[in-house]
N, C-alpha and C positions, 0 to 999 in steps of 0.2 A: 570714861572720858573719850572725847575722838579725836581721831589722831590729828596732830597738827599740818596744814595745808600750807604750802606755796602761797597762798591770797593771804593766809593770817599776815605771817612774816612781811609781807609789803604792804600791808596797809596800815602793820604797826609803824614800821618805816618808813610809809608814802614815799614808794619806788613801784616800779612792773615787777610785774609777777618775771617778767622775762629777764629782768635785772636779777632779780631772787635766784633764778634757777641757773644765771650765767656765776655769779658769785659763786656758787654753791661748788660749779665743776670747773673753777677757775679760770674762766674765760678770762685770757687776755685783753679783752675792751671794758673793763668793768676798775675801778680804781681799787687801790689796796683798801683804800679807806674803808670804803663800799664793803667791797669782800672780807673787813672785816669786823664789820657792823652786823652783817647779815650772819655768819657763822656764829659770832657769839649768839645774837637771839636763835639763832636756829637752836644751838646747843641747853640755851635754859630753856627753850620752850621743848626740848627732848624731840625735836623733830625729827621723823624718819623717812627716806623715800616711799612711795609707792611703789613697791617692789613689780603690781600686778600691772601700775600703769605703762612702767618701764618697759616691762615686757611687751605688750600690747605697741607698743611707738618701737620698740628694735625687732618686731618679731622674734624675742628668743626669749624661751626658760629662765636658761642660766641654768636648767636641772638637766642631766643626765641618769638616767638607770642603770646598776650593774646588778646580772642575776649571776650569780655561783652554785657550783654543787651543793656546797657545803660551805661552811662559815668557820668552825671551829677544825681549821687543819691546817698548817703549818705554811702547805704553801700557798693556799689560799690570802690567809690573814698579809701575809707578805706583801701579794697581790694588791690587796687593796689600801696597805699602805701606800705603794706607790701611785694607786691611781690618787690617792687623797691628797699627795704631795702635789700632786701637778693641777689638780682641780682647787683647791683653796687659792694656787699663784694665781689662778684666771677668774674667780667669785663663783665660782661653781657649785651647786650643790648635788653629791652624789646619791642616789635612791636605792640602797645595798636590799637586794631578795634573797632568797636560796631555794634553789629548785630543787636541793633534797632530792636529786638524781631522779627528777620527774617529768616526764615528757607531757601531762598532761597540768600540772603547776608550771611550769617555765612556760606553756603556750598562755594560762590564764596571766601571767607576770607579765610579759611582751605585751598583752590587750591592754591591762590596766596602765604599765608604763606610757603606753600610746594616750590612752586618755585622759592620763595625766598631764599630755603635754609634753614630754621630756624633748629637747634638742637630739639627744641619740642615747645608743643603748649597748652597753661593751658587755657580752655574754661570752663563758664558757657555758659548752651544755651538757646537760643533764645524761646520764647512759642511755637511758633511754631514746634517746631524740632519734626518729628515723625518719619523721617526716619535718622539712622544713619550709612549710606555706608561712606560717607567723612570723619566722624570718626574713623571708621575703618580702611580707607585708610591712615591715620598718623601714625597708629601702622604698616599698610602692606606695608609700605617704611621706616621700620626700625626707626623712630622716636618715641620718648616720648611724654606722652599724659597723661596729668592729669585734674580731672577732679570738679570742686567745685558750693556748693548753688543748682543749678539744675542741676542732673546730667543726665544720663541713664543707669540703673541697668547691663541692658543687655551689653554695652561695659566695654568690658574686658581692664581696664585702672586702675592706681590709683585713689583714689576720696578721697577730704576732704571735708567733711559734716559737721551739727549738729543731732541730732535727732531731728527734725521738729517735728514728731508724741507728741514724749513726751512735747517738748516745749509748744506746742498749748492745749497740758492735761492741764499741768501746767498752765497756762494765763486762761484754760475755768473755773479750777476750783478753780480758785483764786477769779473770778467771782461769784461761786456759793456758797465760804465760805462768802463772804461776803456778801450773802441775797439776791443774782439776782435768780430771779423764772424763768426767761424766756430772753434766753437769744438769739441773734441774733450772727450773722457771715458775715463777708466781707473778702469773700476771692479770691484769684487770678485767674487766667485763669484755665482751667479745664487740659491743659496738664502737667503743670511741674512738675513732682514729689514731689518738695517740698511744693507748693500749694495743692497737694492731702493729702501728709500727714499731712500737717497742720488743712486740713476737719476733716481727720478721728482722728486726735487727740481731735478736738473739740467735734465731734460726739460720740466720746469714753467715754470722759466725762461727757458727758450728760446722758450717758447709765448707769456710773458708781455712777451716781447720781439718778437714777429711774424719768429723767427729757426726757418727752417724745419730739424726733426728730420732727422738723418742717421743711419742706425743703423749706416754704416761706419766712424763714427769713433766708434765706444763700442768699447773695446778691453778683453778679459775677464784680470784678473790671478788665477790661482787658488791660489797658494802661497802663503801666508805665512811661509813660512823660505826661499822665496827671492823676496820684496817686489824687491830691489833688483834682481838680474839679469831681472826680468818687467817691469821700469820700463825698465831698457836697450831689451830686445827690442820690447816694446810701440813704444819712440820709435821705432827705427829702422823698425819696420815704417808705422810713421805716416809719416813722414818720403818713404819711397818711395812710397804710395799717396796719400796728399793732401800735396802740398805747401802748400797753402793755406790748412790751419789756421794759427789766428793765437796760438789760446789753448787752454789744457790744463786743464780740472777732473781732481784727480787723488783717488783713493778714501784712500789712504793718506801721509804726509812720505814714509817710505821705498821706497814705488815712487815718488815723485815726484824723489826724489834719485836715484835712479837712472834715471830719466826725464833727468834734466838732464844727468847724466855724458855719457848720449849723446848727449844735443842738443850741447853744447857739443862733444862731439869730433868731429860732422860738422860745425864752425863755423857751429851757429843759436847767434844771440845773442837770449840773457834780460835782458829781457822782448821788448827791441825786434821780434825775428821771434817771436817764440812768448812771450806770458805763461803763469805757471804758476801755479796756487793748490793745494794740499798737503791734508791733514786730520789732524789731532791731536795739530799743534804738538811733535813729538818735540823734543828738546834740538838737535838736528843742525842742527834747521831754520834756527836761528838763525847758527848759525857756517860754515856753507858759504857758498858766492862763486858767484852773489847770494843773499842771503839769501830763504828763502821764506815767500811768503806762505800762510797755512794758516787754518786752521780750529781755535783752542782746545779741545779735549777735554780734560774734567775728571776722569780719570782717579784720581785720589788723593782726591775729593771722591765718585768713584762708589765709590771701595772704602770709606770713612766709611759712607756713605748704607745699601750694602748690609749692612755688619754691625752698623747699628744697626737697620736694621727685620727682620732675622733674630733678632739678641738678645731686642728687642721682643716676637718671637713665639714663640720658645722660652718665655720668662719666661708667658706668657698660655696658650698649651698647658700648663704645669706646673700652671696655677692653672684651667683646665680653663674659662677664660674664653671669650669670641667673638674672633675673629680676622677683622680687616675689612684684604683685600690692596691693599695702593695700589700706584700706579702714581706713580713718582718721579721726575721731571723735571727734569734739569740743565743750564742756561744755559749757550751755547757763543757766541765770538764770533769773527770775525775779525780775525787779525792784519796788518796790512798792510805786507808787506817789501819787498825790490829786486826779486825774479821778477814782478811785475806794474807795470806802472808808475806 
């Protein structure tokens, strides 16, 4: 069947088409009568906008992109609850990819999103990502581009972050008030920005403590779909080369939960032989034996954040306005559980 048109609806009615389509978005110069003469038939005859026409008359989507690392992780899924929350308030449809930590997938996802049309495109990126032309290329076709969790400094974009740096102070020297001499680090791949500064937050603190740097107990996890078994491997290998750690900053919950599986099963006991501190408070964090201590990551407040300053800038690109990109900052704290004492 074909879908039902504007012209059916008024010439069943003998009215304008232009009458039809003011009833429909209730213009005020159209009588109730009217308006509600025309929805009933619209309704039994199933009528639905043309969604493609709509677009084409506002210049806009209505579709947005988001590429993520990964899909299946905790704080991701968060993430995109929030952006879903704020995209259904505005008729939004969101285009969810996963770049599967690939610099050369995320650059094909950006192309395709582009020619698909989307109004803009909220990307964390992949570890891999060193060069950023394709991100460039979303702002140089006129589209919005926000940017969250890993970003890159150098693209000139919106970005909602935390302060990594200070969060990973905070977790190293939460570690060191409570009596770790010597403490280790598990942390991410060497490119993302936010696994850098989560380094130098740790590093900082150990400076801030007259607690002299060891760079062989920074331990590199570079999978993210397999966090937990690089939390195992990393402990046991700790385990054999320093027995003397006392305390564990960990980059992610889920390598750190798998950090503890294998402490516990060469019987180190948490916190007493080894404290742990976590980062982004996953749900697990809480219901594993001992519970761990982490680092809150606002996850569901960065997906908020990010698809209202996207919206924002769509809406201002339409109206051909200035666009001033900020940089968005969200408050993170620690939680204090049984892995640390």
């Amino acid at each position: 069947m074909k879908p039902v048109t504007l012209k059916q609806i008024a010439e069943e009615l003998n009215i304008s088409i232009t009458t039809v389509s003011k009833a429909l978005k209730d213009y005020p110069d159209v009588s109730p009568k009217t308006k509600g003469r025309v929805k009933e038939l619209a309704a039994t005859l199933n009528y639905k906008p043309n969604s493609f026409a709509v677009n084409l008359r506002t210049k806009e989507s209505k579709t947005v992109g988001l590429i993520i690392p990964v899909i299946v992780h905790h704080f991701f899924a968060n993430v995109i609850k929030g952006i879903l929350s704020q995209a259904e308030k505005k008729g939004y449809l969101v285009i969810i990819l996963q770049s599967n930590e690939s610099y050369d997938l995320e650059r094909k996802q950006i192309d395709l999103l582009l020619r698909k049309g989307v109004d803009g495109v909220i990307i964390s990126l992949a570890n891999e990502t060193v060069n950023y032309n394709h991100l460039n290329e979303v702002i140089t076709q006129g589209k919005s581009l926000v940017m969250f969790d890993k970003i890159a400094k150098t693209v000139h974009c919106s970005k909602v972050i935390i302060n990594d740096r200070l969060a990973a102070y905070k977790a190293t020297q939460h570690l060191i008030d409570t009596g770790c001499k010597k403490i280790a680090h598990f942390r991410g791949s060497l490119l993302p920005q936010n696994s850098i500064d989560r380094f130098l937050g740790y590093r900082k603190a150990l400076e801030d403590n007259n607690i002299p740097y060891d760079p062989s107990v920074v331990y590199i996890c570079e999978c993210a779909d397999k966090s937990f078994e690089e939390g195992e491997q990393n402990a046991l290998k700790l385990l054999e080369e320093h027995d003397d750690v006392d305390g564990i900053f960990i980059n992610t919950d889920l390598v750190a939960i798998g950090a503890m599986s294998a402490l516990k099963k060469a019987g180190i006991k948490i916190p007493e032989d080894i404290a742990i501190v976590g980062f982004s408070n996953w749900f697990m964090s809480s219901v594993i034996s001992p519970k761990l201590t982490t680092i809150n990551q606002p996850g569901f407040e960065m997906g908020k954040s990010a698809f209202k300053q996207l919206f924002k800038e769509i809406k201002l690109r339409k109206k051909n306005r200035p666009i001033e990109f900020k940089e968005i900052e969200l408050k993170t704290e620690l939680i204090n559980r049984e892995s640390t004492h």
